[in-house]
C-alpha positions as CSV (number, residue, x, y, z in Angstrom):
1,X,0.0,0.0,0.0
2,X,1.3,3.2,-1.3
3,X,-1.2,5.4,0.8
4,X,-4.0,7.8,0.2
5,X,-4.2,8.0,-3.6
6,X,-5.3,11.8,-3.4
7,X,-2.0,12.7,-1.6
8,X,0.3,11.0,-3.7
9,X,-1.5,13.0,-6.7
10,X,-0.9,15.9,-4.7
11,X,2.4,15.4,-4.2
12,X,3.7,14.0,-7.7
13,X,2.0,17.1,-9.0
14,X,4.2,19.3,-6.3
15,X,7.3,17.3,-7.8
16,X,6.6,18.1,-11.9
17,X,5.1,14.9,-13.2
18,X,3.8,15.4,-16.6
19,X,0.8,13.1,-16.6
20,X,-0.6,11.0,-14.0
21,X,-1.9,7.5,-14.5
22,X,-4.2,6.1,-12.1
23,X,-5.0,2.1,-12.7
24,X,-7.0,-0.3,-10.9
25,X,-5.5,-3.2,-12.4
26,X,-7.7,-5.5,-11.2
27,X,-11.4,-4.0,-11.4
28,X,-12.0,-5.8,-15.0
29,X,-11.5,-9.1,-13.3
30,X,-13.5,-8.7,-10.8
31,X,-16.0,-6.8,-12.2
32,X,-15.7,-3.9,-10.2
33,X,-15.8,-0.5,-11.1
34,X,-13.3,1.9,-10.8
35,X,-14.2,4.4,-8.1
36,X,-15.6,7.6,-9.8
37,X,-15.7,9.0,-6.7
38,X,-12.4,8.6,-6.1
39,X,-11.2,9.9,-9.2
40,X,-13.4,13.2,-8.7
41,X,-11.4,13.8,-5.6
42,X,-7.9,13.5,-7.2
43,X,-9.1,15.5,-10.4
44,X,-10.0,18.2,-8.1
45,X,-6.4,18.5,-6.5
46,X,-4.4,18.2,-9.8
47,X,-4.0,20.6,-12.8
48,X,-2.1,18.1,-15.3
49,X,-2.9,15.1,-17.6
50,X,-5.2,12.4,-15.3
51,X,-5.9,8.8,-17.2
52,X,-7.9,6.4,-15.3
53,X,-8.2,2.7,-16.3
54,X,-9.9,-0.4,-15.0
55,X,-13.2,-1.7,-15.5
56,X,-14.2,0.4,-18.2
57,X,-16.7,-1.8,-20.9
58,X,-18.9,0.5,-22.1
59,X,-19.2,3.9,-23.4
60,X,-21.2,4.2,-20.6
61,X,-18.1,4.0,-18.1
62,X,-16.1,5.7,-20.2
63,X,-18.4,8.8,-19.9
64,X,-19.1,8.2,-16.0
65,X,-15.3,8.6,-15.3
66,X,-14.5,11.5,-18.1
67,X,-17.7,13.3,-16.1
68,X,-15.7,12.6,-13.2
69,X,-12.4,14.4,-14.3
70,X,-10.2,11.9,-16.3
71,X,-8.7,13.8,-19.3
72,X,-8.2,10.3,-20.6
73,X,-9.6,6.6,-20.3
74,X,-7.1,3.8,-20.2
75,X,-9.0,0.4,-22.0
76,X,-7.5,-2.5,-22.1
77,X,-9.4,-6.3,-22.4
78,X,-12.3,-4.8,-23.0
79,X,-11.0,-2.7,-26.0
80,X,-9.3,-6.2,-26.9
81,X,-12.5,-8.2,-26.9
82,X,-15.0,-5.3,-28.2
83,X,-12.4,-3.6,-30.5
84,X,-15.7,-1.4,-31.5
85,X,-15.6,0.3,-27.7
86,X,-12.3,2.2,-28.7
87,X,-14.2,3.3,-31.7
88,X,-17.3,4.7,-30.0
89,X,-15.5,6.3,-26.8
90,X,-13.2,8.1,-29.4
91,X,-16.4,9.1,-31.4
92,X,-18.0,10.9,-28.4
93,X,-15.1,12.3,-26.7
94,X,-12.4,12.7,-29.0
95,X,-9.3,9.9,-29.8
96,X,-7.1,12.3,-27.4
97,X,-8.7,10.6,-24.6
98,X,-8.5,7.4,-25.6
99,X,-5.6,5.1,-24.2
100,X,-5.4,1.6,-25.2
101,X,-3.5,-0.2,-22.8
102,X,-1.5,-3.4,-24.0
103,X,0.3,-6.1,-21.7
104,X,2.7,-8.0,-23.6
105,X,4.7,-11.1,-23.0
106,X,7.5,-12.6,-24.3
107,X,6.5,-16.2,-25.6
108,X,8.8,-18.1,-27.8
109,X,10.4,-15.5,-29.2
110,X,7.0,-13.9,-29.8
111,X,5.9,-10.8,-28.0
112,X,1.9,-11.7,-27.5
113,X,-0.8,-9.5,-26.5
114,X,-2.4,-11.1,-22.9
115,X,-5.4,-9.9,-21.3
116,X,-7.5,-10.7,-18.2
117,X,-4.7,-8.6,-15.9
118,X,-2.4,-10.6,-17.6
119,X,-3.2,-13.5,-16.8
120,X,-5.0,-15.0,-20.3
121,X,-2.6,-15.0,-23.9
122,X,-4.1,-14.6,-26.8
123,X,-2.8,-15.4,-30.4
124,X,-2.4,-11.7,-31.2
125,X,1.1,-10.1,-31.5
126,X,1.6,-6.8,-29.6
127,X,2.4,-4.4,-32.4
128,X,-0.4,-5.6,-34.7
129,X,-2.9,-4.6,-32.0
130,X,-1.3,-1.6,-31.5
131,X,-1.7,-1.2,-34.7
132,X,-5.4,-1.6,-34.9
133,X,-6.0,0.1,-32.1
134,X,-4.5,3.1,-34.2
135,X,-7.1,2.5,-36.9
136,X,-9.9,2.4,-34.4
137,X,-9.7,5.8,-33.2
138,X,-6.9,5.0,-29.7
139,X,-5.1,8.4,-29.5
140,X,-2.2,7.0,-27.5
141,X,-0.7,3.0,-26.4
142,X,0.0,2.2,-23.3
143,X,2.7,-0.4,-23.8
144,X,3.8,-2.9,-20.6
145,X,6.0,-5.7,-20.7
146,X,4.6,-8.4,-18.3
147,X,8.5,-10.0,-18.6
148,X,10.1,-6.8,-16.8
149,X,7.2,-5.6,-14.9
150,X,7.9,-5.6,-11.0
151,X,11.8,-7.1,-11.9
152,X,12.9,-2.9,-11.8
153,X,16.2,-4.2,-14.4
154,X,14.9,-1.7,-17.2
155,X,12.0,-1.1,-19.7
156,X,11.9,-3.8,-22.5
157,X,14.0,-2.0,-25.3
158,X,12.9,-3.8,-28.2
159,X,9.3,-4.2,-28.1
160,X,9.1,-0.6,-27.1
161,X,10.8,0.1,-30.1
162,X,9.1,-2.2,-32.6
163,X,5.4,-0.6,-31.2
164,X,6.6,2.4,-31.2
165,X,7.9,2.4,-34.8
166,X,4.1,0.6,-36.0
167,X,1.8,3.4,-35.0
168,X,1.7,7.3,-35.4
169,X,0.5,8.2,-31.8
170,X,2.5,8.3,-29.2
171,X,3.5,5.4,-27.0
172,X,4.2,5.2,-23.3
173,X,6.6,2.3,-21.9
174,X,5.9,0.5,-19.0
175,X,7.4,-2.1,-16.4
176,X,10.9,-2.4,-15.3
177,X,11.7,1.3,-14.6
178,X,14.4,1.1,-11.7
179,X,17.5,3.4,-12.2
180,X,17.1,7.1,-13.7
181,X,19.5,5.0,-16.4
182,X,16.7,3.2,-17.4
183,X,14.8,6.4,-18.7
184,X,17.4,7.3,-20.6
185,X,17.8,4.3,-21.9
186,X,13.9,4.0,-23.7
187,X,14.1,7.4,-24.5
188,X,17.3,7.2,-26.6
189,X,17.0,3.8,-27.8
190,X,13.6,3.9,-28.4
191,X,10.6,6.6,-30.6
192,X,8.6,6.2,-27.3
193,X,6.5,9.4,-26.6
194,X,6.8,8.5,-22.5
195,X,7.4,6.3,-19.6
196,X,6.0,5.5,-16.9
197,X,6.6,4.2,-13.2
198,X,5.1,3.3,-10.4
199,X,6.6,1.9,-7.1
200,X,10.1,3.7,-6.9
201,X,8.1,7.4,-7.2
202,X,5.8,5.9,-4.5
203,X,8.5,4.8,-1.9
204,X,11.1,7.5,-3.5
205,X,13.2,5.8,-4.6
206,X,13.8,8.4,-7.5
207,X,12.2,12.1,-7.1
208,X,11.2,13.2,-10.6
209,X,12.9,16.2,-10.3
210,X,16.2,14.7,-10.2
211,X,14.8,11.8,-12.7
212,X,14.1,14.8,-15.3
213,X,17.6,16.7,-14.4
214,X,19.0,14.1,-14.9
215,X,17.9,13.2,-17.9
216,X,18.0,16.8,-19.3
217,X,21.8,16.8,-18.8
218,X,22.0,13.9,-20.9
219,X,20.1,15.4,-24.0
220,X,16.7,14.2,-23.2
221,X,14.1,16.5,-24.1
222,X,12.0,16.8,-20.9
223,X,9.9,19.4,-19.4
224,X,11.7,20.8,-16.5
């Protein structure tokens, strides 16, 4: 447990995040909702980029959490297994708030598309959904690789790379972010628009004001 989600918005906004992604991994699953109330709080303590993901299958939640305060909805199995959702979410509110979200695993040399939280493969290779998804309206993939979530040994180079080079919108790695190398790594080795992180901005292990210094100094084009 990380703590009061409102605070920690609070405070990554205090410390310069550009965007703040707020999933609830699990809520497809078990069929619960994501917490539109909760989200109304943090979206009335921030003033920068909110998505909020988890449990969204209809346009219907899709508009419940936008009315909220997400700028942008994060889809993920459900955009997988009712491709049409992305189309009709970017229809009413615009593919700028439209995020598919893709966990990928490396299978025999194959990275696959999984859904389910992860836990179900399908047959579908990662950068020809991110592809479609592109066609369907998605404004933006979020890209995480199941083999270097959690591990915290760096982002997964290459299928960052090969997504990124498929689509036309812009791409945000996820899983494995551990040292501020790491950053620099996927953004010099790879066309990604982003990253993200999770647990070492929650228990500071990296401030992201040193993160974007950091990178800076090393000819990273961040916003300071």
């Amino acid at each position: 447990d990380a703590g009061d989600p409102v605070e920690l918005a609070k405070k990554y906004v205090e410390q310069r995040a550009d965007e703040l992604v707020f999933l609830d991994i699990t809520a497809t699953l078990e069929k619960r909702k994501t917490f539109a109330e909760l989200v109304n709080r943090i979206a009335a303590e921030i003033n920068i980029p909110f998505t909020v993901g988890g449990g969204i299958n209809t346009i219907e939640d899709a508009a419940l959490l936008i009315t909220a305060g997400a700028d942008k909805v994060s889809i993920n199995t459900s955009a997988f297994r009712n491709p049409a959702l992305i189309s009709q979410v970017a229809k009413r509110f615009g593919s700028q708030c439209v995020v598919v979200a893709i966990d990928t695993h490396l299978t025999d040399n194959e990275w696959i598309v999984h859904v389910d939280a992860g836990r179900t493969p399908t047959r579908v290779k990662a950068a020809e959904w991110a592809m479609n998804a592109e066609k369907l309206g998605a404004g933006e993939i979020l890209l995480t690789s199941m083999n270097a979530d959690g591990t915290k040994s760096g982002f997964s180079v290459g299928i960052t790379a090969e997504v990124s080079k498929s689509v036309n919108i812009p791409v945000i790695a996820s899983g494995g972010a551990g040292t501020m190398e790491h950053f620099r790594e996927i953004f010099s080795k790879t066309t990604c628009s982003a990253a993200l992180a999770a647990s070492i901005f929650h228990y500071g292990e990296i401030s992201i004001p040193e993160l974007k210094k950091y990178l800076a100094g090393r000819g990273i084009n961040v916003r300071l």
